[in-house]
N, C-alpha and C positions, 0 to 999 in steps of 0.2 A: 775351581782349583785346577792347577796344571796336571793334568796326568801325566804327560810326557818326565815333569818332573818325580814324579809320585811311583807312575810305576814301568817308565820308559817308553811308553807310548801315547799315541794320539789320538786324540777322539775321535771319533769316526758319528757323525750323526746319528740318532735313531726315532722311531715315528714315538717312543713314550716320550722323548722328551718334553714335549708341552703337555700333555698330562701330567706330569710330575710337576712341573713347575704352578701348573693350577693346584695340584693337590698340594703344596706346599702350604699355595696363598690361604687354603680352605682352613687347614689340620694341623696341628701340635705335632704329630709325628707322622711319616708315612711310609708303610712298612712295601717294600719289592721282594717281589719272590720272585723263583725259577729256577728254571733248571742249570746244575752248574755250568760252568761255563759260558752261560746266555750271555755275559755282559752288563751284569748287577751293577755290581762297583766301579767299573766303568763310567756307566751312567749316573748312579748318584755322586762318585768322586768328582765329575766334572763339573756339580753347583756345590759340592760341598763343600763349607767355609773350614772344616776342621775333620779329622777324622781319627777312627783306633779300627785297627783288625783284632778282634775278638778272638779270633784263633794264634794268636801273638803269642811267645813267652810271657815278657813283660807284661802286657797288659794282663794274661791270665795270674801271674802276681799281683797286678795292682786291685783283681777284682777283689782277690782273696783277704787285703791287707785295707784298701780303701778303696770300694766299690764304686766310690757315688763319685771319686775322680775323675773315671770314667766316660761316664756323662761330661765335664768340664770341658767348654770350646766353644771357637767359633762357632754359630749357626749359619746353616744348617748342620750338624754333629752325625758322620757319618760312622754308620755302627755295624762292622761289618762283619756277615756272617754270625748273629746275633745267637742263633739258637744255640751257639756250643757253648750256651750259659747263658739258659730260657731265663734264668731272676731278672736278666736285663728288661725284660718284659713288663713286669711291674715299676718296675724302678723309673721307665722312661713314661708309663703314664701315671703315676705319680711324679713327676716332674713336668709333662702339660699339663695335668691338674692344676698345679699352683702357679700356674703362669697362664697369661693372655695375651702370648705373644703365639704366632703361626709360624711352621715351620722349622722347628727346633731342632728334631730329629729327623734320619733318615736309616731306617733299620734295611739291610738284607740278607737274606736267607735264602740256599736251596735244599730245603727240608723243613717241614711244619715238624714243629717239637713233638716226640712220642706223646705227652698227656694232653696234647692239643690247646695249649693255653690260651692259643690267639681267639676261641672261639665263644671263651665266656668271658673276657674284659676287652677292654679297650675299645667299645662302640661310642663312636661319638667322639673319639678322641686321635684314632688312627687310621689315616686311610691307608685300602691295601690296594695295592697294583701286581698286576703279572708282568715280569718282563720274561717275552720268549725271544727264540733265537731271529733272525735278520731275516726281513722277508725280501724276496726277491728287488723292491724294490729298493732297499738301504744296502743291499749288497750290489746291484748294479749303479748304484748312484745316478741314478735314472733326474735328468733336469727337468724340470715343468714342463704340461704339455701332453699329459698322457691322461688317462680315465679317473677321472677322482671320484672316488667312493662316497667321498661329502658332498661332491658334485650329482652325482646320481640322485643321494636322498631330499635335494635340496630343484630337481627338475632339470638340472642341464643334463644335454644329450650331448658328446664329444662329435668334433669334425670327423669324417672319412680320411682314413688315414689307411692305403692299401699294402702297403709296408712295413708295417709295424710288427708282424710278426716275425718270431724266426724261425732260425732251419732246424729242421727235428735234432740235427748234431749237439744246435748249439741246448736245446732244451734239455735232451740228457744232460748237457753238462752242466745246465745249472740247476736240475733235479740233484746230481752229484753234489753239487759246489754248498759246505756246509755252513749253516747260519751263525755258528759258534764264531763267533769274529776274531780269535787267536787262530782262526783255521781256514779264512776265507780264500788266502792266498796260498793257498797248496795246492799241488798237483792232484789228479785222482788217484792214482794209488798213495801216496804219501796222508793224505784227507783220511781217504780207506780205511788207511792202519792206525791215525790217532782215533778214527769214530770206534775201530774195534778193540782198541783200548779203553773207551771210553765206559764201552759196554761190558766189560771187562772188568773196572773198576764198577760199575754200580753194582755187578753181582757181587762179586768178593769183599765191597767195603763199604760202600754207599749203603745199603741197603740193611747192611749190619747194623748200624749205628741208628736205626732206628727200632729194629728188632729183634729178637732171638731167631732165627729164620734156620732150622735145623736140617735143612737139606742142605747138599752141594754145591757150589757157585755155578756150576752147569745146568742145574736148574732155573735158576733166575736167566741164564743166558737163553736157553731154548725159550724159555717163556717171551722174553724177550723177540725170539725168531719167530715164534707164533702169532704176536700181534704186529710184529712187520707184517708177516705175511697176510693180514686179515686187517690191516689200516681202509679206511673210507669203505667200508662195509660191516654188516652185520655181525657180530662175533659175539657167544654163548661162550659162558667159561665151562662148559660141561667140552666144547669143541676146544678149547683153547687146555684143558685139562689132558685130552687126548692128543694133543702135540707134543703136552712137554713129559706125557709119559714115556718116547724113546728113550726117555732118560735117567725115568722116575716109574717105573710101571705103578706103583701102589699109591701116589698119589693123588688126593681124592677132591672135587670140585672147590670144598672150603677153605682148601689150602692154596690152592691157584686164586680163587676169590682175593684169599687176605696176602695174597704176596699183587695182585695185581693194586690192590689199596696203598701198598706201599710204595710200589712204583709211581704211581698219581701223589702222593706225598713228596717224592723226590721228585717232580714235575718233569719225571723222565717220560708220561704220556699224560695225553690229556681227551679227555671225555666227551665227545659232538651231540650234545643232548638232546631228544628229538623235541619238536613242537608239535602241538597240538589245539589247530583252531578247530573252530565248527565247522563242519562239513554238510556241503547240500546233499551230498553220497549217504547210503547205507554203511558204508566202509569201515573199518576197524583202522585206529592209527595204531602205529606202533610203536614201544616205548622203549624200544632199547636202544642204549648211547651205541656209536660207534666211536673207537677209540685210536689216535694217532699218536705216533711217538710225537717226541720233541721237535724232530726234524726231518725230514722226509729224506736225507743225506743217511741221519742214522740208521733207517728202514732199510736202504739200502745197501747201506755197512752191513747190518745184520744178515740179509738174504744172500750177501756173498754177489751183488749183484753191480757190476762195473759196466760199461761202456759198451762192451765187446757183448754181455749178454743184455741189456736193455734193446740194443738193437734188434736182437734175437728174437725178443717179449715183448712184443708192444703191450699183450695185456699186464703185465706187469707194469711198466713204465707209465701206463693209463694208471690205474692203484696210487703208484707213487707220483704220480704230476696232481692227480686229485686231490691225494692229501699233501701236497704242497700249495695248493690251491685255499683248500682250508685252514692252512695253516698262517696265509700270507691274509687273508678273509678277516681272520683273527685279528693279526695284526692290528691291519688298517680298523677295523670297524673298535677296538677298544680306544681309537683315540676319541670316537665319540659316544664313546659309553656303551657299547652296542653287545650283543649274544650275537654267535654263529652256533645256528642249532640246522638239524636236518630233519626231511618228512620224507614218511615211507607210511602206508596205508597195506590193509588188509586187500585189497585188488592188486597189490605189485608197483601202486606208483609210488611215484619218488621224484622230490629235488633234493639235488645233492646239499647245498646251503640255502639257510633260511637264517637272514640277518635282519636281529629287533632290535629299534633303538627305543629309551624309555618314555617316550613319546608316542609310543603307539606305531607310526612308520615303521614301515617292511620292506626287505626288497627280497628276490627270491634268484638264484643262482645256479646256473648247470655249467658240466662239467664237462669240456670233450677236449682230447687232448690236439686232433688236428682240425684244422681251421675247413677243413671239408665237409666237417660234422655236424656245424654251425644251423644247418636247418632243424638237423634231429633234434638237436636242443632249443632251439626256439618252439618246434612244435611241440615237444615234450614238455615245457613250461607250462605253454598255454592249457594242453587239456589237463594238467593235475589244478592249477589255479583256478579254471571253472569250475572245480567241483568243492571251492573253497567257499564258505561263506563271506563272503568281502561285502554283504550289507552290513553284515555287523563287524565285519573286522578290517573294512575298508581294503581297496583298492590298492595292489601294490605301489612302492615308490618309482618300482622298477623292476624290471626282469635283464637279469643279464646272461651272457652265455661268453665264459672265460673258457681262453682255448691257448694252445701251447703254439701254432702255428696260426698262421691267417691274420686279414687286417681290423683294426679298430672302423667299427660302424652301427649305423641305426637303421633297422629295419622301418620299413610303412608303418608297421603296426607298434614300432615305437619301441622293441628289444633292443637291449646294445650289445654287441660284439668286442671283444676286446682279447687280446693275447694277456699273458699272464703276465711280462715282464713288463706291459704297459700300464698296470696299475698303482695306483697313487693314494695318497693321504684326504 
């Protein structure tokens, strides 16, 4: 379908779209989620043969008067914003039930319904996809020719490319430059102010409409600013409870808990869950997610943190280039079905990413933000992976070390180097 006609713009490519169009061929209905503004409907608008916004006047009469008209359309029947009237939920698999036709529907949501309905129907009948915001490489509209991820797990090594990197300037600014694709084309400060809008709206209203949430909208904000501030690292809600006490002194761990679950429901953050192979070590692995916004733009909407102070902070701008890293990781690896999880052990080591795809293949990923640093991570690779069982859980695909500066290359010992705006699908 024409978007341009539909809702005045243009598509703009993005790495789900062949995933979606597989999941079409597979499933009766296939349900997108994310966070708002990601670019849902966008994306499904542009295979969709027909469609209703669910948050419509009208259509919110036609549910009330005749439901199942609703459903009526071209396929694929795009359903947009589904859960602000969960019944469509049964109605749409009760409707691939009785048909053996693929591809019928196309549900999106940014928010899983309060009673969580999507968790006890619809197996076998719905597939669900994440769509998150534009990774570095759909936002630069980067041409062929750079590091493919599918290319890694599959044994190729990329050519020497000593160029490839860029200037720390330009990286701040596309750590700044946000994935939200009605926002790509702003300025920094202009960006700035719709992300702190953004965040703005999910305390005061987003997060409402999923639950009674009886604190202040300044609470969900600091909270907010606490897991900016503690993105691609370790964070305890006991620490994250004592941030958003400037705000809140009496609030108490299980309340920071159950407001950080709701934020994960509005796919305003999302959870880097650790892995845990066998170890030839004594070592204790460690089991707690680290947690990244949406966007690594938004993190730094939140921190209050622009251009003039990244420069200032490189450790900071390390923090947010890492979990941009992660986040673009994500990306690329879900067009092949893959997890981005991280390992940290009882001794202090650590790789930042650890990408599984459901074939058993691994590859494993460090994280430095200038291209000078490029040894410390290759060595840092090597000694946590020797102490990996890899008789039993085989031999990495690959070790890479993604860097914000410096050029694309393969080491002797077969690491590939790569800046972050050089990687690919």
């Amino acid at each position: 379908m024409d978007t341009v006609v539909v809702l005045g713009q243009a598509y703009r490519p993005r790495v789900i779209d062949a995933t979606l169009d597989h999941a079409l061929a597979a499933a009766g209905a296939v349900v997108i989620e994310g966070a708002r503004a990601s670019g849902k409907t966008m994306t499904a608008l542009h295979v969709a043969g027909s469609y209703a916004f669910i948050d419509d006047a009208d259509i919110q009469r036609a549910l009330e008067v005749a439901p199942r008209s609703v459903l009526e359309g071209e396929a694929p029947r795009l359903l947009d914003e589904w859960q602000v009237a969960p019944e469509l939920w049964n109605m749409v698999r009760r409707a691939v039930d009785a048909s053996t036709e693929s591809g019928r529907f196309i549900l999106t949501g940014s928010a899983t319904p309060a009673d969580d309905i999507t968790r006890h129907t619809g197996a076998g009948r719905l597939l669900r996809l994440r769509q998150r915001t534009m990774a570095w490489y759909e936002k630069l509209e980067h041409p062929a020719g750079g590091v493919s991820l599918a290319g890694l797990f599959d044994g190729e090594r990329p050519v020497a490319k000593m160029t490839a990197g860029m200037e720390l300037d330009e990286v701040i600014e596309n750590v700044l430059r946000p994935g939200f694709p009605a926002m790509i084309s702003l300025g920094p400060d202009q960006s700035a102010e719709r992300l702190r809008s953004y965040i703005d709206e999910v305390a005061r209203t987003d997060i409402r409409r999923l639950a009674d949430v009886r604190h202040e909208p300044d609470v969900i904000t600091q909270l907010i600013k606490g897991l900016a501030r503690s993105v691609a690292s370790d964070v305890t809600y006991r620490t994250l409870a004592a941030d958003v006490r400037a705000v809140a002194p009496a609030i108490n761990v299980e309340t920071v808990s159950a407001y950080v679950e709701l934020l994960q429901r509005l796919f305003v953050i999302e959870p880097q869950r650790p892995w845990t192979p066998r170890l030839r070590s004594r070592a204790r692995l460690r089991t707690s997610p680290k947690f990244h916004l949406v966007d690594a733009a938004l993190a730094a909407a939140a921190l209050g943190a622009g251009p003039k102070q990244l420069h200032a902070d490189l450790e900071t701008l390390g923090v947010l280039f890492e979990s941009a890293v992660v986040h673009d990781l994500t990306v690329l690896a879900s067009a092949l079905s893959g997890e981005v999880r991280h390992y940290r052990d009882s001794n202090g080591k650590e790789i930042d990413v650890i990408i599984t795809l459901p074939d058993g293949r691994w590859g494993a990923v460090e994280v430095k933000l200038g291209g000078s640093q490029m040894q410390a991570g290759i060595e840092s690779l090597r000694r946590v992976i020797d102490q990996i069982d890899t008789e039993t859980l085989g031999e990495p695909a690959f070790c890479l070390v993604v860097t914000g500066t410096g050029p694309i290359l393969t080491t002797d010992d077969g690491t590939v180097v790569s800046p972050l705006g050089a990687l690919e699908p």
